[in-house]
N, C-alpha and C positions, 0 to 999 in steps of 0.2 A: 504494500500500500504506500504511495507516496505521501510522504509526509505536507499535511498543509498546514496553513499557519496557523498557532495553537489561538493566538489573541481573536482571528477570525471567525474562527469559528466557535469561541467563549461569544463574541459579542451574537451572532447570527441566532446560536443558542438562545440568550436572553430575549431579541429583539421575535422570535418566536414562541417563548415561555409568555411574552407580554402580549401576545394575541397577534402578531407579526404573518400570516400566512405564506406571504411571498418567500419567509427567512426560508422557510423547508426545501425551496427551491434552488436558494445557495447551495444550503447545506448537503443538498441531493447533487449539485452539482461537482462538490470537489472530492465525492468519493466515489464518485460513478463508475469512471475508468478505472479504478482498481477494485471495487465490485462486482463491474461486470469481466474483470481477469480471470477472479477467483473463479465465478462460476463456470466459463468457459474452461478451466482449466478440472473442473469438475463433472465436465461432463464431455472433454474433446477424446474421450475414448468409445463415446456412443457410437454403434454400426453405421447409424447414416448421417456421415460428417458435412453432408450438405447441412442439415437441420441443425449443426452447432449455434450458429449466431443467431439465430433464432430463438432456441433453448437458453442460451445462457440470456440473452437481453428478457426473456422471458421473465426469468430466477429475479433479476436484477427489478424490474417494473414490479413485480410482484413484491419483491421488501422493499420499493418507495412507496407502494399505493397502504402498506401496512402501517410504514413509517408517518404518511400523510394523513390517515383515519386515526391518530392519536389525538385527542383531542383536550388543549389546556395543558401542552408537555409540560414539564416540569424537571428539565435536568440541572441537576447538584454540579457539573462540570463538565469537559472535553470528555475527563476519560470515561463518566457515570452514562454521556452519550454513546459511547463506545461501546461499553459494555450491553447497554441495552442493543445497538446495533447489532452486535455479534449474536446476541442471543435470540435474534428475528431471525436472523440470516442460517442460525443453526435449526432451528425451526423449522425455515420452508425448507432449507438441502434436505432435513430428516424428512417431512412431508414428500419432496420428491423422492428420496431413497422406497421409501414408504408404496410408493404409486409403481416406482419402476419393477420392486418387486414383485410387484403383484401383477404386471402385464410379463414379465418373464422368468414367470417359472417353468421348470423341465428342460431338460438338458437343452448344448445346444449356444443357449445363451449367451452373452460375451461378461468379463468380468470388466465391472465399475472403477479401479481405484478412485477412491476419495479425493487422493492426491500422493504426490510419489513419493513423502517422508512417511505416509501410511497405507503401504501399500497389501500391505493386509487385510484393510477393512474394500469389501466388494459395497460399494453404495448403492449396487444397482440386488444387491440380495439382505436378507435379516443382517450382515452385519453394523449397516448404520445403525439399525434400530440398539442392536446389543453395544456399539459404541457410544451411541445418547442415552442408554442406562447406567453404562458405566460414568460417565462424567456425570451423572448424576451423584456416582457415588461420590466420585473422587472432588467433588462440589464440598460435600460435608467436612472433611477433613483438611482439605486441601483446596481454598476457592480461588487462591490467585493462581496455583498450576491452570485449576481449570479454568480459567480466562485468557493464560496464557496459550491454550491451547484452542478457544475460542477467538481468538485474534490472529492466531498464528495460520489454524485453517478453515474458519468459516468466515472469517473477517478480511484473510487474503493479508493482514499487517505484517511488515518484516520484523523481525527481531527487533530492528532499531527503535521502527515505528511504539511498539510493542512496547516495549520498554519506555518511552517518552510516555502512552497514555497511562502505564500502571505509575511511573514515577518510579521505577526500578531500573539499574543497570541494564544494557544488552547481555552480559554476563548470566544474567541471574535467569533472564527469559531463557537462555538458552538451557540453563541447567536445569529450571524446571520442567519445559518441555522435555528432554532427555527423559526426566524420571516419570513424565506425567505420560510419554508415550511407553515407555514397557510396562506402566503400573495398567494403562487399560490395555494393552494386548494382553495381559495377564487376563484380564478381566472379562475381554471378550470371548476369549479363549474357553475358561472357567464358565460362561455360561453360554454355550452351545459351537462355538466357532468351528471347535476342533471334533466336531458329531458331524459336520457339515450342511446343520442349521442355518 
């Protein structure tokens, strides 16, 4: 995700907490192009690669029309935006994992990566679904890994970015992702992955 200017979008924030409709429009505008990466980058393993920009700008319109039906926002900050951002964006991908599974079941079918740091999780079968149980769990004990890793792959943010919205080192993102990724491939694992569920 590229980084945009944190004062800009504090103020865009505000001037749409204060009933501002337009601000949503900025705000939609300086994340778009690394929104609509992530998704593409989410789904540029589907069979018919004609239909990617379509799919992903789909993914992408789908959490602004989510993001635009909030009504009287109310965010506490850049990163408090963020974090609700990432957790829409987790939302519809699992919503679409959700769907894909369900039009392709039975052999045959092509596998999903989610994305190539998790290349375990098939998006396009139950493993999404068993990886947004897991970071449920790992939510409880552990909520900044889990945002780290909400930012990192449903949010599309780079380590750097990452680290700028938690207020934490690039360092630190990196090392809780590390741990935050083998703690849920344990996890997915543990509940059905490896049954081939």
């Amino acid at each position: 995700m590229g980084p945009d200017v944190p004062g800009d979008i504090t103020a865009l924030l505000g001037k749409w907490s204060a009933g501002d409709p337009d601000a949503v429009v900025e705000i939609a505008s300086l994340a778009y192009d690394d929104l609509r990466s992530i998704a593409h980058s989410f789904l540029y393993r589907e069979p018919r690669r004609e239909a990617h920009t379509l799919q992903a700008t789909a993914l992408v319109n789908e959490f602004y029309l989510k993001l635009a039906q909030q009504h009287s926002p109310h965010f506490e900050s850049r990163a408090h935006f963020y974090h609700v951002a990432a957790m829409m964006m987790r939302r519809i991908l699992t919503d679409y994992g959700r769907h894909s599974n369900n039009l392709k079941r039975g052999p045959g079918r092509d596998a999903l990566p989610l994305h190539d740091d998790i290349a375990w999780v098939d998006a396009a079968s139950n493993d999404i679904l068993l990886l947004d149980a897991a970071l449920e769990e790992l939510e409880k004990f552990d909520a900044r890994a889990a945002r780290c890793i909400e930012l990192r792959y449903f949010l599309g943010a780079s380590a750097e970015a990452a680290a700028d919205i938690l207020n934490i080192s690039p360092a630190t993102v990196k090392r809780d992702v590390r741990f935050a990724l083998a703690w849920l491939r344990d996890r997915v694992d543990a509940h059905g992955k490896s049954d081939g569920s």
